[in-house]
C-alpha positions in Angstrom: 104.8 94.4 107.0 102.5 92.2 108.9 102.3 89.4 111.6 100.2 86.8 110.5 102.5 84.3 110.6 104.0 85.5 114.0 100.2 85.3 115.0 99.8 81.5 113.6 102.7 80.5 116.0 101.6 82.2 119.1 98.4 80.3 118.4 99.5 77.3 117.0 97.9 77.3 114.2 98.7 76.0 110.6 99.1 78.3 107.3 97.0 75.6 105.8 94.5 75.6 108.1 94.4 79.2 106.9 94.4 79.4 103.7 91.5 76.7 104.0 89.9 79.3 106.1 90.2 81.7 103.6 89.8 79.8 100.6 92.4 80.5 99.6 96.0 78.7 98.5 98.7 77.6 100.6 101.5 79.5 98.2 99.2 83.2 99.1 99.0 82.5 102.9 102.6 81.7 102.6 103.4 84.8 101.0 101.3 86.8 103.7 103.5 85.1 106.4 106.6 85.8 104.8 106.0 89.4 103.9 106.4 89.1 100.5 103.0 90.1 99.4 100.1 91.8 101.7 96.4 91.3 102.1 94.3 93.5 100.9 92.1 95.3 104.1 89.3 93.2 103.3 91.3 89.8 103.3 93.1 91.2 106.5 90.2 91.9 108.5 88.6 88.4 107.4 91.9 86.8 108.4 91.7 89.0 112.2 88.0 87.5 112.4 89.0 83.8 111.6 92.2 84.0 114.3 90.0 86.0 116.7 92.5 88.7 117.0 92.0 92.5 116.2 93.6 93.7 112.5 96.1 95.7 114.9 97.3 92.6 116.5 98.3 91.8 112.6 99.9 94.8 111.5 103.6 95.3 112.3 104.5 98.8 113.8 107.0 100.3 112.1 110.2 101.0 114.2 
């Protein structure tokens, strides 16, 4: 589980804007924010670095 787009809101930021970011498409950002697929580690740190947050803010802590 993840946070991105939990992290997108709080910073009112798009998932296009993203996946521009990322070069990357809309549909996988949209699947990142919706938890139906994950980022690899390397996609997850670039995605921490481009929303200026650390990878932990993006990771969900399991309860």
């Amino acid at each position: 589980m993840n946070r991105i787009k939990e992290v997108l809101e709080e910073k009112g930021i798009k998932q296009i804007w993203l996946a521009e970011k990322l070069n990357k498409s809309y549909n996988m950002v949209n699947g990142y924010a919706k938890n139906r697929r994950q980022p690899s580690l390397e996609l997850l740190n670039q995605i921490a670095e481009i929303l200026n947050v650390s990878v932990k803010d993006l990771i969900a802590e399991k309860k």
